[in-house]
N, C-alpha and C positions, 0 to 999 in steps of 0.2 A: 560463439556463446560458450561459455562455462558455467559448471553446475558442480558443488561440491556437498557434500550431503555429512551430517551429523546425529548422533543419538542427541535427543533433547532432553531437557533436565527442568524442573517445576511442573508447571499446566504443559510443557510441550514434550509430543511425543517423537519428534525429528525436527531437523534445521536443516535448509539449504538456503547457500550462498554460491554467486555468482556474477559475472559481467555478461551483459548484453546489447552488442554492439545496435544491431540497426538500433533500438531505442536509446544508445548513450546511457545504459546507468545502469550499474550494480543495482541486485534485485536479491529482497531474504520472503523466503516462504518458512513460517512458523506455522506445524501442523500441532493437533492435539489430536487422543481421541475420538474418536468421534462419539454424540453422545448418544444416539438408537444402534449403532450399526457394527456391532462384534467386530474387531479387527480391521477396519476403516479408520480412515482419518479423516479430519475436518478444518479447514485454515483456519489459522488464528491471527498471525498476522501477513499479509503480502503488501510488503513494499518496494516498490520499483519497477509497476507496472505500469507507468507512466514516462513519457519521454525525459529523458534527465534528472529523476528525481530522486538519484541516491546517485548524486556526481562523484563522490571519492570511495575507495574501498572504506575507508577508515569510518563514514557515515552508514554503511551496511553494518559493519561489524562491531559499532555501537548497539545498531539494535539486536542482532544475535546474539549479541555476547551473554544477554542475561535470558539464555534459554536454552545456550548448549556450551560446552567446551568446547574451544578452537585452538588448533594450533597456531603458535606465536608468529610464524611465516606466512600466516594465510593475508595479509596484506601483501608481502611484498607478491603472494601468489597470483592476486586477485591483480593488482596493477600490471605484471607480466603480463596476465590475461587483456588486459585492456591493451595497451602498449602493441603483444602481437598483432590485432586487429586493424592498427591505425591505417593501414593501405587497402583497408575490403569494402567494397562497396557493397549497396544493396541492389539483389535483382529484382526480377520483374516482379515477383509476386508479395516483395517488401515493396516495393516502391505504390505496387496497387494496394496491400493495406495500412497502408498511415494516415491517411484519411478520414478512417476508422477507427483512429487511436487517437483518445481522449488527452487532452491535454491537462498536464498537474493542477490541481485548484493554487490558488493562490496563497502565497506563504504570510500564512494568520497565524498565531500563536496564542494568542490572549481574546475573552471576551469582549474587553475595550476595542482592540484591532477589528474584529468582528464588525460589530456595532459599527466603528468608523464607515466600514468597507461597505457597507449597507444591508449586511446580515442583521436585520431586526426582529424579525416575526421569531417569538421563541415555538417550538414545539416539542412532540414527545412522538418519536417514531416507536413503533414496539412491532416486532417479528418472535420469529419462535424460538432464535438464537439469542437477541438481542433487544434490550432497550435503550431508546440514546436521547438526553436532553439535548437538540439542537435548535441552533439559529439561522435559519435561513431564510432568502430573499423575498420580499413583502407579498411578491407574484410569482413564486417558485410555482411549477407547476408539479402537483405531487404525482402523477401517472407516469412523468419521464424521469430523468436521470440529471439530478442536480447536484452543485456544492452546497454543503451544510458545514457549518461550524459544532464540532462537535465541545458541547462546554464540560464533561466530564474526561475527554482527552487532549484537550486544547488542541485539537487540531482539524482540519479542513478535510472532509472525505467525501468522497463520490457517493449520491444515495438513488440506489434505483426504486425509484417512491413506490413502484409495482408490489415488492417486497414485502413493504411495511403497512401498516393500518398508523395514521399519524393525525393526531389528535392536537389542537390549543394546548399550551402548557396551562 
């Protein structure tokens, strides 16, 4: 694994970029802030905690890019990183948790996709970080941990229904 770290710039208060092999995929944690806790941070975005779901350096460093300064090398850095690893396996205690590791929601972009895919049921989750108009599965059970379409990011994210109070749109 590799881990590279950044001062952040806008809403973020640090970047880090990275390869991760047993999971196959570059991974950006965007912190900000945090908003109760003096000198604490709080994530703002993490991508790539899912098996393969930031496949090229070049799709990590899309989303960094508009929250920190990077240097111009940090791709060919990050694919070295990847490259080094190609002959490492995983031991025993990666191989006992993947089992445990969620696989990426499905690549939905758009409401129409959504809707196709059988994300119907609109809602409105609300936490105390967050409010999110989504779309999801007509029998989503909201106590566990489902995909949702989120139509304010067009994109599919993991919801731990535990979380939120979610309401009929």
């Amino acid at each position: 694994m590799s881990r590279y770290d950044f001062a952040g710039k806008g809403v973020a208060s640090s970047v880090a970029i990275g390869w991760d092999r047993p999971l196959a995929t570059f991974f950006v944690q965007v912190m900000q802030p945090h908003p109760r806790i003096e000198g604490e941070e709080a994530t703002y975005i993490w991508k790539g905690a899912a098996p393969g779901e930031l496949p090229t350096a070049a799709a990590a460093i899309a989303i960094a890019a508009e929250y920190a300064d990077l240097p111009e090398d940090l791709g060919a850095t990050l694919e070295t990183d990847r490259l080094k690893t190609l002959g490492t396996f995983n031991g025993p205690a990666q191989e006992a948790a993947k089992p445990f590791i969620q696989a990426s929601p499905p690549p939905i972009h758009t409401e129409a996709e959504a809707r196709e895919a059988g994300y119907t049921r609109a809602v409105v989750a609300d936490s105390t970080h967050h409010t999110l108009e989504l779309l999801i599965e007509p029998e989503a059970d909201l106590d566990s941990i489902f995909f949702a379409f989120d139509r304010g990011g067009n994109e599919m994210l993991h919801i731990h229904g535990w979380n939120f109070t979610i309401e009929p749109e």
